[in-house]
C-alpha positions in Angstrom: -20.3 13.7 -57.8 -17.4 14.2 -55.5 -14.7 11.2 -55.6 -14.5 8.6 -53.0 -12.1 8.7 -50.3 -9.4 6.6 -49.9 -9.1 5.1 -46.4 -5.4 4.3 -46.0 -4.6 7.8 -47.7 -3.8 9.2 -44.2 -1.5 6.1 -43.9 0.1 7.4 -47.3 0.1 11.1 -46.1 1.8 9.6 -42.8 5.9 10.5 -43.5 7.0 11.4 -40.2 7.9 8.5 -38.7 10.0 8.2 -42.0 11.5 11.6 -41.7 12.6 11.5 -38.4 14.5 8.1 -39.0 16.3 10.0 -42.3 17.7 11.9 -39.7 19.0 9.2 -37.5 17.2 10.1 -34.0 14.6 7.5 -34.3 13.8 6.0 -30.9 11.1 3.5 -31.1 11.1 -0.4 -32.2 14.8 -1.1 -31.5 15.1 -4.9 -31.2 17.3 -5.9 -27.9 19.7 -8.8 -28.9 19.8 -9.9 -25.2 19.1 -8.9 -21.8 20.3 -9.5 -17.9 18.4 -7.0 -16.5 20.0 -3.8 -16.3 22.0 -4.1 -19.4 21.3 -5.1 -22.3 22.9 -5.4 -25.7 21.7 -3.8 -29.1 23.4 -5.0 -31.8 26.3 -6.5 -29.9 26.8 -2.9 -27.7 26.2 -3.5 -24.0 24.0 -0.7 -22.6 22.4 0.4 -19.4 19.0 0.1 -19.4 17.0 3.0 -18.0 14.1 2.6 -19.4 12.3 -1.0 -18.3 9.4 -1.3 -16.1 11.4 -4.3 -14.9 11.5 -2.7 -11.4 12.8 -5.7 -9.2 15.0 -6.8 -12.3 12.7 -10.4 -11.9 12.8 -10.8 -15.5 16.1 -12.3 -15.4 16.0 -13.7 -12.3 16.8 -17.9 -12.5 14.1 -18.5 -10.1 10.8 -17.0 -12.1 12.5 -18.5 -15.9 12.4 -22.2 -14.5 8.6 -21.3 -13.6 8.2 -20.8 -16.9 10.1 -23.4 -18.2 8.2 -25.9 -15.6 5.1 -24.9 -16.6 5.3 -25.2 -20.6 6.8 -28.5 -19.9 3.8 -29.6 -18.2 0.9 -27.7 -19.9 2.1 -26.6 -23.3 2.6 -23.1 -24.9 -0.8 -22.8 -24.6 -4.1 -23.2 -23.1 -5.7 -23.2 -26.4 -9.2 -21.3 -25.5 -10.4 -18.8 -23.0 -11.2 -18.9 -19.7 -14.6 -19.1 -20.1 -14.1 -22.6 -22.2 -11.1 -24.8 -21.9 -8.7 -22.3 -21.2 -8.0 -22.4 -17.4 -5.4 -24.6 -15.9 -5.2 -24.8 -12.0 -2.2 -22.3 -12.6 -4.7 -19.7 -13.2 -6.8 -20.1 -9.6 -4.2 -20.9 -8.1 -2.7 -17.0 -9.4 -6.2 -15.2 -8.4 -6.3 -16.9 -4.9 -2.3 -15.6 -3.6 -3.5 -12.2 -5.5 -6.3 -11.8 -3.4 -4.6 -12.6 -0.6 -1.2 -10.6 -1.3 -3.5 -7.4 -2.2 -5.9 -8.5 1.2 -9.1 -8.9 -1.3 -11.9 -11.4 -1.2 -11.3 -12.3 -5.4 -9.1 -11.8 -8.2 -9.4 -12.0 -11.7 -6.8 -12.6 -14.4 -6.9 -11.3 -17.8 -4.3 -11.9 -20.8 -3.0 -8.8 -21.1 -3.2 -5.4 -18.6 -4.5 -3.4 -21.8 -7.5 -5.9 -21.9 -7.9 -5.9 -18.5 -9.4 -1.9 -17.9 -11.8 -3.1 -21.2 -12.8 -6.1 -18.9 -13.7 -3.6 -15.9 -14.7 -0.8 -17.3 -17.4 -1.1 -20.0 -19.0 -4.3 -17.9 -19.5 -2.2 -14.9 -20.6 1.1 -15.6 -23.3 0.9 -18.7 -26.0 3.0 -20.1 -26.8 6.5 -17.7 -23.7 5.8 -15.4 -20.9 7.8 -15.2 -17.1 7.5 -15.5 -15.1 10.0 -13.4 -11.6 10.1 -15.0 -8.3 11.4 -14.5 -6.9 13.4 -17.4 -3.2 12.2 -17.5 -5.3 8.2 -16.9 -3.2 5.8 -18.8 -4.2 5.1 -22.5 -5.9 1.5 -22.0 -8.0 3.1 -19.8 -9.2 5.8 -22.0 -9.7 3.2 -24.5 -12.3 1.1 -22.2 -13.8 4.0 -21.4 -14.2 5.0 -24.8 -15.7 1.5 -25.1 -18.2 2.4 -22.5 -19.3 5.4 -24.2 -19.8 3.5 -26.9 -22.7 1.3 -25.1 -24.3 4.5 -23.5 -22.3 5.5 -20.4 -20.7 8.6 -19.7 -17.7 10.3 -18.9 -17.0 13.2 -17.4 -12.9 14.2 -16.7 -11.2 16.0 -14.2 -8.2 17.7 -14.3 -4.8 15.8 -13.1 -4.6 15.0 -9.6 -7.0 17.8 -8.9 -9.4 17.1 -6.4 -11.2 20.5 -6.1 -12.0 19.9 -9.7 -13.1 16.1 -9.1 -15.6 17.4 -6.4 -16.7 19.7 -8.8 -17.0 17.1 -11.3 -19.0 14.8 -9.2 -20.9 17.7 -8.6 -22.1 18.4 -11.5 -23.3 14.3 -11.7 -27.2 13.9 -11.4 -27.6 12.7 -7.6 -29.0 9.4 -8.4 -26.4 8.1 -11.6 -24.0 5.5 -10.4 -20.4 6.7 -11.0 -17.0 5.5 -11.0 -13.9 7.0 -10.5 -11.0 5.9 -12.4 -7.5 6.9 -11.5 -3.7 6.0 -12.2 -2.1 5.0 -8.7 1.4 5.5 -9.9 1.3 7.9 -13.3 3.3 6.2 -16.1 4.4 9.1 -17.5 5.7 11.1 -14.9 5.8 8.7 -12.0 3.5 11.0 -9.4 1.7 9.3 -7.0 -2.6 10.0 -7.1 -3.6 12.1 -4.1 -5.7 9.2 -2.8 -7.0 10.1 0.7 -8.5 13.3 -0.9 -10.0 11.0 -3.7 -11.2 8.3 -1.6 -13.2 11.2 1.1 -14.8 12.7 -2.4 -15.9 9.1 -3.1 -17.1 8.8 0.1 -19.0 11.9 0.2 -20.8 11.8 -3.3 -21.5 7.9 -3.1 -19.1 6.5 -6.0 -17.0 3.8 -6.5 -13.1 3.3 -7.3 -10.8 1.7 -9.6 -6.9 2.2 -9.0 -5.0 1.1 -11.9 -1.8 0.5 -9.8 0.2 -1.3 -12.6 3.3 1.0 -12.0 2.9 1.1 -8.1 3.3 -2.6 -7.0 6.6 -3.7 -5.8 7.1 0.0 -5.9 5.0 1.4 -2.9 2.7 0.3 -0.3 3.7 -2.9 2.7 5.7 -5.3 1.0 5.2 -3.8 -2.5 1.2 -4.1 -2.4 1.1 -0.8 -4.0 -1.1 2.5 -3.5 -4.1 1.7 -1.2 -1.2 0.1 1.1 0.6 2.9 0.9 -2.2 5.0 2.2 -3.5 2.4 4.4 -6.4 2.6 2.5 -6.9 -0.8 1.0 -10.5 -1.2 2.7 -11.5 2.3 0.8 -10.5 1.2 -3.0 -13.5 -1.0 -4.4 -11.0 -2.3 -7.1 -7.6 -2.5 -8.1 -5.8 -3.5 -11.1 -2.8 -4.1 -12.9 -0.5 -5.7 -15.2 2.4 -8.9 -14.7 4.5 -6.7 -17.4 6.1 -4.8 -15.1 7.1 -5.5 -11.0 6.1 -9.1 -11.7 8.3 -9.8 -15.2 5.5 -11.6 -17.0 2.7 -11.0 -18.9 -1.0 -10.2 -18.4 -3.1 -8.1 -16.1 -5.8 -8.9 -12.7 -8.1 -6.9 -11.4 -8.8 -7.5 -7.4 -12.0 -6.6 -5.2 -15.1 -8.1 -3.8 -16.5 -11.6 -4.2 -19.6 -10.2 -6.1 -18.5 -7.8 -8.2 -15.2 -10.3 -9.6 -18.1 -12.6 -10.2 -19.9 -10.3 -12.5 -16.8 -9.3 -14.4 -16.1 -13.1 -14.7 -19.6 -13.6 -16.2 -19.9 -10.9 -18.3 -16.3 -8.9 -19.7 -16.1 -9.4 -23.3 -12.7 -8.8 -23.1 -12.4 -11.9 -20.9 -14.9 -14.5 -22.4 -13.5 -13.8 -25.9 -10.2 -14.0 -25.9 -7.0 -16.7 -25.2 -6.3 -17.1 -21.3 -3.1 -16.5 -20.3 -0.2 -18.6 -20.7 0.3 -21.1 -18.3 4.5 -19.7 -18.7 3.3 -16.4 -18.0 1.1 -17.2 -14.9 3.9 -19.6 -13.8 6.4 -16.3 -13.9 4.2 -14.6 -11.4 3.6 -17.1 -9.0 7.5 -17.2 -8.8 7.8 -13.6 -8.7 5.0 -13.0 -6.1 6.9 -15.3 -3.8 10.1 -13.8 -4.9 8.3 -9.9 -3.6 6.8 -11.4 -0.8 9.9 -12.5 0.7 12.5 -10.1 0.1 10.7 -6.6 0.9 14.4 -5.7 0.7 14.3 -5.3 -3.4 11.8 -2.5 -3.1 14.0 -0.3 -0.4 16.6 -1.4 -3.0 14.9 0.4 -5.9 13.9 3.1 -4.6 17.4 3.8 -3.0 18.1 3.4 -6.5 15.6 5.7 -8.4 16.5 8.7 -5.2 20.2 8.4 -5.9 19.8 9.6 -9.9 17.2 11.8 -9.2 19.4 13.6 -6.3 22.0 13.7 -8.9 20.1 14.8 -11.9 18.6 17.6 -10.0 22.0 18.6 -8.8 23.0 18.6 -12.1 20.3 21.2 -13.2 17.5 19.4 -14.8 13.7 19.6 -14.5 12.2 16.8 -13.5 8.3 16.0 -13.4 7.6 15.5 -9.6 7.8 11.6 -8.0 9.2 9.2 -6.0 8.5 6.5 -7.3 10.7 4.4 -9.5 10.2 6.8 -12.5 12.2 9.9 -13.2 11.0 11.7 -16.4 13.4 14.4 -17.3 11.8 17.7 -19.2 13.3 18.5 -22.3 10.5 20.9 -23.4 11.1 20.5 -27.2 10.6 17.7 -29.4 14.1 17.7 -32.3 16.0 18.2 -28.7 14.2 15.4 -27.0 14.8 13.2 -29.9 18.6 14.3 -30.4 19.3 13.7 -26.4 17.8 10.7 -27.1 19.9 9.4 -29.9 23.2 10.9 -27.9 22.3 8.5 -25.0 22.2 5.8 -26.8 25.3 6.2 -28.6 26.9 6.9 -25.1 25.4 3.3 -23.9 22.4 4.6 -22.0 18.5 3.4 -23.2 16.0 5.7 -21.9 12.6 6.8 -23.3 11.7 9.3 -25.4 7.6 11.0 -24.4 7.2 13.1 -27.8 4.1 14.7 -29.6 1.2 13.7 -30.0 1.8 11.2 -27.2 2.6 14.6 -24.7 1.2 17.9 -25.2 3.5 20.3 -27.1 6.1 21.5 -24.5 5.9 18.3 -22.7 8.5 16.6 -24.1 10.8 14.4 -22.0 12.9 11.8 -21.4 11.6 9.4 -19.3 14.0 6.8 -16.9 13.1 3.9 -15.0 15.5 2.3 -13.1 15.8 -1.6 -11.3 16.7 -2.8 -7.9 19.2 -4.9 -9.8 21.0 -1.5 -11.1 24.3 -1.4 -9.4 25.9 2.2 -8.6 28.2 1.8 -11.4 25.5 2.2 -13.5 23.7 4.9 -12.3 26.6 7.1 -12.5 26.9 6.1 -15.9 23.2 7.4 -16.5 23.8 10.4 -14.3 27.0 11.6 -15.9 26.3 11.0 -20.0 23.0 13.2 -18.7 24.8 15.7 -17.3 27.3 15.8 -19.8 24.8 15.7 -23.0 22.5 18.1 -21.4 25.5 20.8 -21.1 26.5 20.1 -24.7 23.0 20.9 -25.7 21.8 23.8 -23.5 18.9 22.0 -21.8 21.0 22.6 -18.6 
């Protein structure tokens, strides 16, 4: 009779995380001691932080942490319950009504987290027979609710990155009469391009299917006033739904998904994702309505950042690198090898210089980069600092 398996012996069997850190490169799960924003301290060093997805730098700004500090004097820590229950405090509507507004669509729908909030969408709309049409490079939360989906009976069918010759011939290939969906990043998290959405919204158009834009690294970003891809295009009418997260532009935490009356009403009834779990903090809802006010009114922070984001990627391509196409506030640097990516890595951050490092499995194998992200708060000071430990790292080990 052959033995039983053990189920955590792949967590046993799992030494690389170990092995990398016995060589003193490891770049994940470093606590910060304290932050203003663009710098931030590790262990009492002061570095430049070039790696948030704190675009407008509203995390630290005095305005949005009184919101929060208001709000828990008044409601508590917690709301105790979900939405669906006792779990909504007039903080919440109050949230989905200037969403709505700010993104010009009849509803909006918070959710506790933006990772929760594609598992709200996804799997509640498109069910048994339908399709989901999905970008390859599509973030991971939303290959996780489409997984969900699968789960219950629907299917999905991917095209390749940005393609749209090989979306139309995806939707092609779709019976005529199954509902579909297509799902697409607006702004790419790892590389920062920008989804070619006039060609995706005619294909919609033409075969008859729906869209969700996750846009949770577009707003404050692109778009009039910040309001993200759709705006950008001027093709907010076109995009059924779009969705994204307070963690980022917004300095908070949770996620909303916007579109039409009836369809936020379904979601609202029926996303498991929503019914079952905590609603979000009235702190964290109090952080946005500060910060939307804070976006609304000085457009001037996003022509700030990306002034910001052009002026290191000018001088990290003069300097020789290869960087993945954007311009956006993302500027992922190809390193093309993994040891390399993860001793660049630990070189920054001895020089004073947090950045991300994308490595296997979570890029394909010669994908491996460095990924920056920079603030409207960043002052130039700083950015030469990034651009010149780069420059001078990247000579010392041959990437340029």
């Amino acid at each position: 009779m052959e033995k039983t398996k053990d189920l955590f012996k792949k967590c046993i069997d799992f030494t690389l995380a170990d092995e990398v850190k016995a060589q003193g490169v490891y770049p994940f799960f470093h606590p910060i001691d304290e932050t203003e924003g663009p710098v931030v301290s590790f262990g009492g060093k002061r570095m430049v932080m070039a790696g948030s997805n704190n675009y407008l730098g509203l995390t630290a700004e005095p305005k949005v942490k009184q919101a929060s500090i208001d709000a828990i004097k008044k409601y508590g820590t917690s709301c105790s319950g979900s939405r669906y229950m006792t779990g909504t405090v007039k903080l919440h509507n109050e949230l989905e009504e200037k969403l709505a507004d700010f993104f010009e669509k009849e509803r909006c729908l918070l959710f506790s987290t933006g990772y929760q909030t594609g598992q709200g969408i996804i799997p509640t709309l498109v069910q048994r027979g339908e399709y989901i049409v999905a970008d390859r490079d599509n973030h991971a939360s939303l290959v996780a609710a489409s997984i969900m989906a699968q789960g219950a009976g629907a299917i999905q069918v991917r095209y390749n990155h940005n393609n749209m010759a090989d979306l139309e011939r995806v939707l092609q290939s779709i019976p005529e009469a199954a509902a579909r969906l297509i799902v697409s990043d607006g702004v790419f998290s790892v590389s920062g391009e920008i989804v070619d959405l006039s060609g995706l919204v005619a294909l919609a158009k033409k075969y008859n299917a729906r869209i969700l834009i996750d846009d949770a690294h577009a707003v404050g970003v692109i778009g009039r006033g910040g309001r993200g891809t759709p705006s950008e295009f001027d093709l907010v009418d076109d995009v059924d739904m779009i969705m994204g997260t307070f963690s980022k532009t917004f300095g908070s935490l949770g996620g909303y998904v916007v579109g039409d009356r009836s369809v936020i009403n379904y979601i609202k009834h029926n996303a498991a994702s929503l019914i079952f779990s905590a609603s979000p903090t009235p702190a964290s809802v109090a952080a946005v309505l500060a910060s939307l006010e804070i976006i609304k009114d000085q457009p001037e922070l996003t022509e700030k950042l990306i002034a910001n984001t052009d002026y290191v990627r000018q001088g990290l391509l003069k300097a020789g690198f290869t960087l993945m196409p954007s311009r956006t506030a993302i500027v992922t640097v190809l390193i093309a090898d993994q040891m390399k990516t993860l001793i660049f890595w630990k070189k920054l951050f001895d020089a004073g210089v947090y950045v991300n490092a994308f490595i296997r499995p979570g890029v394909m194998p010669g994908h491996e980069a460095l990924r920056t992200s920079f603030m409207a708060t960043h002052e130039k000071e700083h950015l030469d600092k990034v651009i010149m430990e780069f420059e001078t790292i990247g000579r010392e080990l041959g990437v340029i």
